[in-house]
LUMGU-328960 format. One record per atom (N, C-alpha, C, O): y, x, z; residue number from 1. Coordinates in nm, 3 decimals, decimal comma, padded with zeros to 5 digits, always signed. Layout:
BEGIN
       v       u       w num
       Y       X       Z NUM
...
***
This chain:
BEGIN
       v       u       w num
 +01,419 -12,913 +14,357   1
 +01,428 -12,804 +14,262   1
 +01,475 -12,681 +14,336   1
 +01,559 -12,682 +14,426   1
 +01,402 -12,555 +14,280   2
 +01,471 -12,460 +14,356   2
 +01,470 -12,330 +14,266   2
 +01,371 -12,272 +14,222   2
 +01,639 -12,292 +14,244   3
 +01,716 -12,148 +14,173   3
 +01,678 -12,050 +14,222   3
 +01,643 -12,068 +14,339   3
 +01,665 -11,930 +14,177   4
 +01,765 -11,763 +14,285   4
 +01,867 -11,760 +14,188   4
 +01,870 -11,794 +14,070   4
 +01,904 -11,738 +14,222   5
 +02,087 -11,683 +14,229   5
 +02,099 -11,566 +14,298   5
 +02,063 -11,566 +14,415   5
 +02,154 -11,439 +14,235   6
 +02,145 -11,350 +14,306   6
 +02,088 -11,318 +14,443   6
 +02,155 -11,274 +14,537   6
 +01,954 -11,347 +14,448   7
 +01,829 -11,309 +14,491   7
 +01,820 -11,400 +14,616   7
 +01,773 -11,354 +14,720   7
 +01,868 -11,540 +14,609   8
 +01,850 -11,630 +14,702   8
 +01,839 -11,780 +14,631   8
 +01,909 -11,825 +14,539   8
 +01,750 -11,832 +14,688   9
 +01,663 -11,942 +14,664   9
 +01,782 -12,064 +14,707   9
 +01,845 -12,056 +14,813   9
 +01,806 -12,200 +14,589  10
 +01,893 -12,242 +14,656  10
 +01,780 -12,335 +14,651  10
 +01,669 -12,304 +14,607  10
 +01,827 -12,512 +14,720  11
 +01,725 -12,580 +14,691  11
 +01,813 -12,742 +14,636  11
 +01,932 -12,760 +14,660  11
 +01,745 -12,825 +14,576  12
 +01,848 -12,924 +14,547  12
 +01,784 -13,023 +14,571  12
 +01,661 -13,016 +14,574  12
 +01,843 -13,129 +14,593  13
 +01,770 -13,270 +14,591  13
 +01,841 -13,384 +14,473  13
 +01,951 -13,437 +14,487  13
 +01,765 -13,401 +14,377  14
 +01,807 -13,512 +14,287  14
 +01,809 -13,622 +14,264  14
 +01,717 -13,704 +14,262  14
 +01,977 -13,639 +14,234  15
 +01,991 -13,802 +14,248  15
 +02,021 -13,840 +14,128  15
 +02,064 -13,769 +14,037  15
 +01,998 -13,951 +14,127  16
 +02,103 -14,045 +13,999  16
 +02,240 -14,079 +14,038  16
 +02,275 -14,123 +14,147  16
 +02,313 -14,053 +13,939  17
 +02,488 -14,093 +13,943  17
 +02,434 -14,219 +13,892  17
 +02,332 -14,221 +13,822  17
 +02,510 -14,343 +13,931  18
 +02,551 -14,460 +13,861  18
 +02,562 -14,481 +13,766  18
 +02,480 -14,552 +13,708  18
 +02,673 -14,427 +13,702  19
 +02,747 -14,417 +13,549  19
 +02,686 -14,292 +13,485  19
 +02,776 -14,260 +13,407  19
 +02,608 -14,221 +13,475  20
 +02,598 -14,089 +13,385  20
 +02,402 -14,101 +13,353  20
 +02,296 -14,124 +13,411  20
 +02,456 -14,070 +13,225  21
 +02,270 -14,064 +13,183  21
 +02,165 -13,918 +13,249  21
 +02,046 -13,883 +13,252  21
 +02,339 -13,856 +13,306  22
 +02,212 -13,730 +13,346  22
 +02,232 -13,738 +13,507  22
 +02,341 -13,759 +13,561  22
 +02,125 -13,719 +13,566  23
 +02,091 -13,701 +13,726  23
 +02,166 -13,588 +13,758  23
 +02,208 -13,496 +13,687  23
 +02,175 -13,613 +13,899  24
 +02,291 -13,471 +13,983  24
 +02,153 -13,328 +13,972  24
 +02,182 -13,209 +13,964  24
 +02,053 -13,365 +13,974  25
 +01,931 -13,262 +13,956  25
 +01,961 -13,197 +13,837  25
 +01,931 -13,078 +13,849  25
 +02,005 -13,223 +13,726  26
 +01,990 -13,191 +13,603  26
 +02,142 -13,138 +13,548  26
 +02,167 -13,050 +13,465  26
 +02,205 -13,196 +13,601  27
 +02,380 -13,166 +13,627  27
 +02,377 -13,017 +13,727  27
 +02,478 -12,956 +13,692  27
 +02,317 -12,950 +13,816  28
 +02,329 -12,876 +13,891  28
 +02,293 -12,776 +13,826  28
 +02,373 -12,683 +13,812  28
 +02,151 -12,769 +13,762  29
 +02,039 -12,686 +13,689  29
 +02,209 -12,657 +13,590  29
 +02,282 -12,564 +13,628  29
 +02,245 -12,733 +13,488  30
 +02,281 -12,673 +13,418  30
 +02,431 -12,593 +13,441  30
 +02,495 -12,518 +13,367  30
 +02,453 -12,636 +13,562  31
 +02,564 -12,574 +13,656  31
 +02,541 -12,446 +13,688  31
 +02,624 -12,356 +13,678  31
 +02,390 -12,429 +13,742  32
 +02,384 -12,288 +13,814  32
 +02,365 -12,212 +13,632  32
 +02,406 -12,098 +13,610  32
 +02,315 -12,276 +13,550  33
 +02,340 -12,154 +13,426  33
 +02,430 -12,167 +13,368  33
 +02,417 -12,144 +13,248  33
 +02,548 -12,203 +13,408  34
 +02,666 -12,140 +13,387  34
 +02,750 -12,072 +13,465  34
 +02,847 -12,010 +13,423  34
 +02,705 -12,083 +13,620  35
 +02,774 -11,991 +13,678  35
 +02,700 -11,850 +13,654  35
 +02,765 -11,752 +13,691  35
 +02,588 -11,827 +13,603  36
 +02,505 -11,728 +13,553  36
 +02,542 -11,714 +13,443  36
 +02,510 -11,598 +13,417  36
 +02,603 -11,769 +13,335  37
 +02,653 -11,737 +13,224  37
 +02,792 -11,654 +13,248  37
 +02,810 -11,561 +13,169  37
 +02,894 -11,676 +13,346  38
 +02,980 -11,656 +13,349  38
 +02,941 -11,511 +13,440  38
 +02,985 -11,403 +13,401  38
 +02,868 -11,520 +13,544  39
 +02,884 -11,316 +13,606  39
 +02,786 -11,253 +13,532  39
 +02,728 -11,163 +13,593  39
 +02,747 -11,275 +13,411  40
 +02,630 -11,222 +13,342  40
 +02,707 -11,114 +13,214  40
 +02,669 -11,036 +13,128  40
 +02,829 -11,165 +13,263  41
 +02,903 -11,063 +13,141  41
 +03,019 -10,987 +13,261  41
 +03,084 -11,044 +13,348  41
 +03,015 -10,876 +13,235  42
 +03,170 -10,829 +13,304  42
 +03,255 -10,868 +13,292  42
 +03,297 -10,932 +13,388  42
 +03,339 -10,858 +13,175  43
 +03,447 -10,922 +13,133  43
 +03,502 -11,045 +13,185  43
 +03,615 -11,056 +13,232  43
 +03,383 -11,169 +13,169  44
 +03,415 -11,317 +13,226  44
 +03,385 -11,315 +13,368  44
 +03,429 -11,406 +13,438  44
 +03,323 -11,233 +13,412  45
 +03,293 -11,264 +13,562  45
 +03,422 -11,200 +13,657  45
 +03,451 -11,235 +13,771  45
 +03,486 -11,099 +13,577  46
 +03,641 -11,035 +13,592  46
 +03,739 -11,121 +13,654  46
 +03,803 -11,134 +13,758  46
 +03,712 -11,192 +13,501  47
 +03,866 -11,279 +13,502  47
 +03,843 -11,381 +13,576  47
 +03,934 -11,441 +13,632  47
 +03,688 -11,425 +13,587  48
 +03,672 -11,589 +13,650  48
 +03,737 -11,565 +13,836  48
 +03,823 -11,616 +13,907  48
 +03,651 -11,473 +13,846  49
 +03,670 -11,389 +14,036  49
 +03,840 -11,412 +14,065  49
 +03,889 -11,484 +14,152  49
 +03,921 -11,318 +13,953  50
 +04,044 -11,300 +13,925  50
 +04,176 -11,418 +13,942  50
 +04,280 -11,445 +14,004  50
 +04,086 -11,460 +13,841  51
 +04,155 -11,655 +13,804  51
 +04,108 -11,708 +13,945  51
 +04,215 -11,760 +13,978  51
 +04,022 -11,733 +14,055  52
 +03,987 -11,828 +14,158  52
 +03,921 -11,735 +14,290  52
 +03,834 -11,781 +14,363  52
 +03,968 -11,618 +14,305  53
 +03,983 -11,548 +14,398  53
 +03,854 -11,540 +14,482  53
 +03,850 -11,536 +14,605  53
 +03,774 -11,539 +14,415  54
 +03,615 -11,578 +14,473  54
 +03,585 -11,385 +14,496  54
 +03,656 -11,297 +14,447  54
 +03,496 -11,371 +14,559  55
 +03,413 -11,261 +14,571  55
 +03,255 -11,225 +14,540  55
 +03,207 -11,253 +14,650  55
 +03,196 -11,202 +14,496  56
 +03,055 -11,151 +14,477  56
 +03,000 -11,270 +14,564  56
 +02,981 -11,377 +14,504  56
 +02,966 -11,261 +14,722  57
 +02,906 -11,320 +14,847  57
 +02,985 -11,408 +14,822  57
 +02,978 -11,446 +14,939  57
 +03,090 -11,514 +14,757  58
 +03,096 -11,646 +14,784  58
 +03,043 -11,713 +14,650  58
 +03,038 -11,836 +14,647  58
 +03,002 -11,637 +14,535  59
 +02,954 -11,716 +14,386  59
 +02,798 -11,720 +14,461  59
 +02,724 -11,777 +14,381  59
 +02,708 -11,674 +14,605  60
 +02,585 -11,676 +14,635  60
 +02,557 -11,767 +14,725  60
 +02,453 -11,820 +14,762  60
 +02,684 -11,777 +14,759  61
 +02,680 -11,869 +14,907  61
 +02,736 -12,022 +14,838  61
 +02,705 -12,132 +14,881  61
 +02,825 -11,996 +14,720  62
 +02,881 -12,138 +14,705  62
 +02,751 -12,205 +14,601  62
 +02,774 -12,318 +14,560  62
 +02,623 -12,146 +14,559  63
 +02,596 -12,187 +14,430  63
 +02,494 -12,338 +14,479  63
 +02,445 -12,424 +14,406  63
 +02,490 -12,327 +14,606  64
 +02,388 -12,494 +14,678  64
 +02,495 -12,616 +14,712  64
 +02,478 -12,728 +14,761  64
 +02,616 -12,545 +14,664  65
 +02,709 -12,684 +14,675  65
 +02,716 -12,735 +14,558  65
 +02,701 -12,669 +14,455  65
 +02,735 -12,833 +14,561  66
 +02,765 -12,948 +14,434  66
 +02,919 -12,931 +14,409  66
 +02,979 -12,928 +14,301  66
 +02,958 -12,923 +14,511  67
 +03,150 -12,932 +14,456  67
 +03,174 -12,787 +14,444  67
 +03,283 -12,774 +14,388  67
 +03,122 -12,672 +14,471  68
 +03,161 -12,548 +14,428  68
 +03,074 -12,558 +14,271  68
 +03,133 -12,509 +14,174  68
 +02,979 -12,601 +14,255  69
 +02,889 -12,634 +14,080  69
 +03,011 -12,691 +14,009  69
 +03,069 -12,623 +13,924  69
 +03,060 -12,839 +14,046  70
 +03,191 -12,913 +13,992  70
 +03,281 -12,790 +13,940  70
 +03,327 -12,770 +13,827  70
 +03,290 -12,724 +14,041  71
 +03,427 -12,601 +13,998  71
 +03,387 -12,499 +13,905  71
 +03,466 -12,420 +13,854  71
 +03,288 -12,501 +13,889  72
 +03,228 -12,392 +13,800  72
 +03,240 -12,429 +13,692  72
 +03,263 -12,349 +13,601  72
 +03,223 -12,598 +13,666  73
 +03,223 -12,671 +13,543  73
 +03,363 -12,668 +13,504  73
 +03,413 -12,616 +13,404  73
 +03,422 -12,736 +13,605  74
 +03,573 -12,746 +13,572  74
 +03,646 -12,580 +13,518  74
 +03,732 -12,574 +13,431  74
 +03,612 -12,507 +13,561  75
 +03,714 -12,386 +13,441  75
 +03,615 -12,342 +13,346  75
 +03,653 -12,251 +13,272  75
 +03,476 -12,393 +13,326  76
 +03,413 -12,378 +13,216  76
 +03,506 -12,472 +13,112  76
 +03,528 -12,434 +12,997  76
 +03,542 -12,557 +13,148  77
 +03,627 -12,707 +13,065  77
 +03,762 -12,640 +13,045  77
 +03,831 -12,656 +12,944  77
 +03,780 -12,599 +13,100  78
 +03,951 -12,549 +13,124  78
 +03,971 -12,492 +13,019  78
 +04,076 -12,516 +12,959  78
 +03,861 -12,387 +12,959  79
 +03,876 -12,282 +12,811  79
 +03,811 -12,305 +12,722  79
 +03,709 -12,236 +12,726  79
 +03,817 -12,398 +12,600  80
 +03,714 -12,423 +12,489  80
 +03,649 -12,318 +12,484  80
 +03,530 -12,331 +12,512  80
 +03,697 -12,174 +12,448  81
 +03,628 -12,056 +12,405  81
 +03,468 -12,048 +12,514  81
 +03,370 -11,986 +12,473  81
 +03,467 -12,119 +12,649  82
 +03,369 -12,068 +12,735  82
 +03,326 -12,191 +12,728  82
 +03,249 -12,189 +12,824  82
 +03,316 -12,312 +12,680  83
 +03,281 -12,427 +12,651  83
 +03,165 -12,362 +12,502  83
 +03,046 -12,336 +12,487  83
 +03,266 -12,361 +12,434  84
 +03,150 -12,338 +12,312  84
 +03,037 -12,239 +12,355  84
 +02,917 -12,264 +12,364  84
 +03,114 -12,097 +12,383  85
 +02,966 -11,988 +12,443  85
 +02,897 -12,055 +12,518  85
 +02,787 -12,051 +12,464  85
 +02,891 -12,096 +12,580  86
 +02,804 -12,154 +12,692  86
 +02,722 -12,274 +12,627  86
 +02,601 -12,278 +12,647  86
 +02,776 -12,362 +12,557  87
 +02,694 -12,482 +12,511  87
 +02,587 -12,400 +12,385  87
 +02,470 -12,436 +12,367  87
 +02,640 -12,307 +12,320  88
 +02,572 -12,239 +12,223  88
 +02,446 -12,132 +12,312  88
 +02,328 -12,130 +12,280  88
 +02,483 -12,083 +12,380  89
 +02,382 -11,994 +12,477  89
 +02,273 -12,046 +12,514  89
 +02,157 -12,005 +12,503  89
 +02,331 -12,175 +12,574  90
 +02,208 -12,279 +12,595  90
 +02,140 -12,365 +12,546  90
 +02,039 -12,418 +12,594  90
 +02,196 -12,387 +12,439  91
 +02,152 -12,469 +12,312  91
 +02,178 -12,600 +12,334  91
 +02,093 -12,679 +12,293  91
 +02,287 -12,649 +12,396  92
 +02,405 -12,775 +12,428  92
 +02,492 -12,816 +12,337  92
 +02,546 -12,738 +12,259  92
 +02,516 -12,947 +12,339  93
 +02,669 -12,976 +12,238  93
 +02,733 -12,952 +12,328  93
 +02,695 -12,958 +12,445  93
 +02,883 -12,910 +12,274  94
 +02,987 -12,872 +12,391  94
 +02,976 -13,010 +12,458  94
 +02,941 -13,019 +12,576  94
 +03,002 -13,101 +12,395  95
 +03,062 -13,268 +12,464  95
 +02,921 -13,243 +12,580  95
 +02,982 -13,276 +12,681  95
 +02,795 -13,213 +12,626  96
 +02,759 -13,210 +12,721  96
 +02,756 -13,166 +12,859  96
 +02,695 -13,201 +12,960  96
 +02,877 -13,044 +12,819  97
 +02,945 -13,010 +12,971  97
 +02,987 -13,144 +13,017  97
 +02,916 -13,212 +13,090  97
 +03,098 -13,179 +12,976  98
 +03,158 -13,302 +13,030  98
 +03,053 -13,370 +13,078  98
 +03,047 -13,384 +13,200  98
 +02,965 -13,418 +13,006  99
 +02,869 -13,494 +13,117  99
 +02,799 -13,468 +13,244  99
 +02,756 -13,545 +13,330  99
 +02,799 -13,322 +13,233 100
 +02,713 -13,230 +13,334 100
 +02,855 -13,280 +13,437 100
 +02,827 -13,374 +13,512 100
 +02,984 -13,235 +13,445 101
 +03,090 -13,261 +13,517 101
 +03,081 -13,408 +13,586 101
 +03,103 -13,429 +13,705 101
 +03,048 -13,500 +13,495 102
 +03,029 -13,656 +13,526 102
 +02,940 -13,637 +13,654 102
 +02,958 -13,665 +13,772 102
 +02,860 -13,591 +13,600 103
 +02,706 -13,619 +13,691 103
 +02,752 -13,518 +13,833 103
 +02,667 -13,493 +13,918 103
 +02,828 -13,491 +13,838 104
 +02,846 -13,398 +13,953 104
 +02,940 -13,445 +14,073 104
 +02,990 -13,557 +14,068 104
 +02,962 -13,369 +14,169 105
 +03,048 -13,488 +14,318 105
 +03,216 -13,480 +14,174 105
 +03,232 -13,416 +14,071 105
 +03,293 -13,571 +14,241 106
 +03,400 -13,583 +14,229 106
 +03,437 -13,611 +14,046 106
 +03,547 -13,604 +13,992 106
 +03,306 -13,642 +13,984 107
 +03,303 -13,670 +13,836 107
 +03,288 -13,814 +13,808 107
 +03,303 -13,839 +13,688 107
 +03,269 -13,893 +13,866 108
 +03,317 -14,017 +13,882 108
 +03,462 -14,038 +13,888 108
 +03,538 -13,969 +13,956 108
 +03,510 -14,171 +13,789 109
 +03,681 -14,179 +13,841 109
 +03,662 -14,327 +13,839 109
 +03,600 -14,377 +13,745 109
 +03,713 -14,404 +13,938 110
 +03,696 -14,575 +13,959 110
 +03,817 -14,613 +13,964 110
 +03,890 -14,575 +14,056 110
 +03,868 -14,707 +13,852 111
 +03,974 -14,758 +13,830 111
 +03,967 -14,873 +13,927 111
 +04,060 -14,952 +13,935 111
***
């Protein structure tokens, strides 16, 4: 599969997680539109930069990692308020972030 993201092509290769009904392919996709949900507004792309000290050139450079996607998810989770916008934007139940998180590196937990 392959994004632009501020005007660069990422590329992905999709796997199946074990435990999660959705593939890391499909977990990413809906990763990169939320890190596009989030600099698509001023305001949230403010506070997100603000809150995790990121810059313009690292939301372009981090968006082909899977564990910088994870992090994108994870403070999407962090604030119901950007949980609901986002699941509503895209036409998601909120409870499907969490799965998108599952399906992603470090979303597995093995007791």
């Amino acid at each position: 599969m392959q994004v632009d993201v501020a005007g660069q092509v990422v590329n992905f290769a999709g796997t199946k997680s074990p435990d999660s009904p959705m593939n890391t392919d499909q977990a990413q996709s809906i990763a990169l539109k939320a890190l596009i949900f989030l600099v698509s507004d001023q305001d949230r792309a403010g506070t997100f930069m603000a809150a995790t000290g990121m810059a313009p050139d690292d939301l372009s450079k981090g968006a082909a990692d899977g564990d910088f996607l994870a992090g994108i998810i994870d403070y999407i989770l962090g604030d119901e308020a950007l949980v609901v916008a986002f699941a509503e934007g895209e036409n998601l139940k909120p409870e499907k972030i969490a799965a998108v998180r599952r399906a992603l590196p470090g979303g597995q937990i093995d007791f």
